[in-house]
C-alpha positions, 0 to 999 in steps of 0.5 A: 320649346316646340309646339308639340302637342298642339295641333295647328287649329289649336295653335291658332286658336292659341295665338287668337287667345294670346293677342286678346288678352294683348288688345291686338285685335288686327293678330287675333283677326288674322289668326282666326282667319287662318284657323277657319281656312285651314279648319274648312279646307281639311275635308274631316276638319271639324267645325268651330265651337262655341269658345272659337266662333266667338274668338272670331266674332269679337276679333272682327268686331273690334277690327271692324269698330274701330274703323268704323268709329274712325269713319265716322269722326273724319265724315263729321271732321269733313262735313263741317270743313269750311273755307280750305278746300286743301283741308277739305280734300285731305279729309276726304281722301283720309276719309276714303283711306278709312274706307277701304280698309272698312269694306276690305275687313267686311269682305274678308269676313264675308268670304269666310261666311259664304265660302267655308262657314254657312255652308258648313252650318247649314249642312249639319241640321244638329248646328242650328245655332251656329248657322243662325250666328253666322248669318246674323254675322252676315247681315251684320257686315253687310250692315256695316258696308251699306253705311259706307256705300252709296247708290247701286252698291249701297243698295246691294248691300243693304239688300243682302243684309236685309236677306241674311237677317230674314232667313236667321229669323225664321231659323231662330224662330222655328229652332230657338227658345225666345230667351237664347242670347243668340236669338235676342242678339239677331233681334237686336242688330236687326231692329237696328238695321230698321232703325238706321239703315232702313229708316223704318223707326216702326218697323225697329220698334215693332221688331225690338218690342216683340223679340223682349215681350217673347223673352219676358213671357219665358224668363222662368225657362232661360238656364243659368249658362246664358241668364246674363247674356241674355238679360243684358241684351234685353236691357239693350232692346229696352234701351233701344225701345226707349230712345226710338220712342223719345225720339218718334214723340219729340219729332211729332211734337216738331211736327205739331209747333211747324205745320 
């Protein structure tokens, strides 16, 4: 049997399809990743759709989560290490294995955001959702690298991070409806960044709080294609709104028994 009849983005694509359905995220990665630099370095080579942008977008985000899943159970394990700095050694070091392997998956993403796809996006005014997406993914992964950096890198990282977020929400502002899934994702992961990465829980909630009221004032106007994603990510900024709040009133509460 051939490949004829497919061509070789499509062959990637299929191959991405193939090690989803698999769970092998680490295939599907690197399918994708081999999809968009052949795709971007073919001078009439058209850009991802829809269906393959977001190919990309789950492969790297269950490569990503479950080094940063496994990143944060060593930092717990090492944190409470006592008494065996045999033991404690071995965590850090396992800890740092984990590391490496995180901030090289976030850079490889990042390349491909910088070099082939944002560019890209930003070069064709009719695809302002995909250059919102993309930057949102920017901000993203640089998210995920301020989480394991620290000092001067860190605070490059949560710079740039802040910078991808900021100029996605003005695109999305001035080019989107207020209940596009895209729009209400980008609100949410940068909300998020507020809460965890800035320690601004104000900032978080103001941002959260906005983004669902606009989407709420135009529920009447969201299509049928996207009505369930965007309502379940309304669901998670409430949820989010929720927690940030209980946890604000329970630390003044804390600040009021211990003056």
């Amino acid at each position: 049997m051939s490949n004829q009849g497919l061509t070789l983005k499509e062959q990637y694509v299929h191959k991405a399809k193939l090690a989803e359905q698999a769970e092998r995220y680490d295939d599907m990665a690197e399918a994708m990743k081999k999809c968009v630099n052949y795709v971007y370095s073919e001078s009439s080579g058209a850009p991802l759709d829809n269906e393959e942008r977001n190919l990309l977008s789950v492969a790297y985000k269950n490569v990503v989560g479950a080094r940063r899943s496994a990143w944060r159970v060593v930092s717990s394990i090492e944190s409470k290490t006592e008494g065996s700095e045999k033991k404690l050694e071995m965590a850090k070091k396992y800890r740092e294995t984990i590391e490496e392997e995180l901030k090289s998956i976030c850079n490889d993403v990042l390349e491909l955001l910088s070099k082939h796809l944002i560019q890209k996006a930003q070069e064709d005014s009719a695809h302002h959702d995909s250059h919102v997406f993309y930057l949102k993914m920017q901000g993203d992964y640089y998210r995920y690298l301020s989480e394991v950096s620290v000092g001067e890198d860190r605070k490059a990282n949560v710079a740039k991070s802040n910078e991808a977020y900021k100029k996605a929400t003005e695109i999305a502002k001035e080019k989107m409806q207020p209940t596009h899934p895209i729009r209400l994702g980008l609100a949410l992961n940068f909300s998020v960044f507020y809460y965890e990465i800035m320690n601004e829980p104000d900032e978080a909630c103001k941002l959260a709080k906005a983004a669902f009221d606009d989407a709420i004032a135009q529920l009447d106007q969201l299509n049928e294609e996207s009505y369930k994603d965007s309502t379940l990510i309304m669901q998670l900024l409430r949820d989010n709104l929720t927690l940030w709040t209980s946890d604000s009133q329970a630390e003044v509460e804390q600040e009021a028994e211990n003056p």
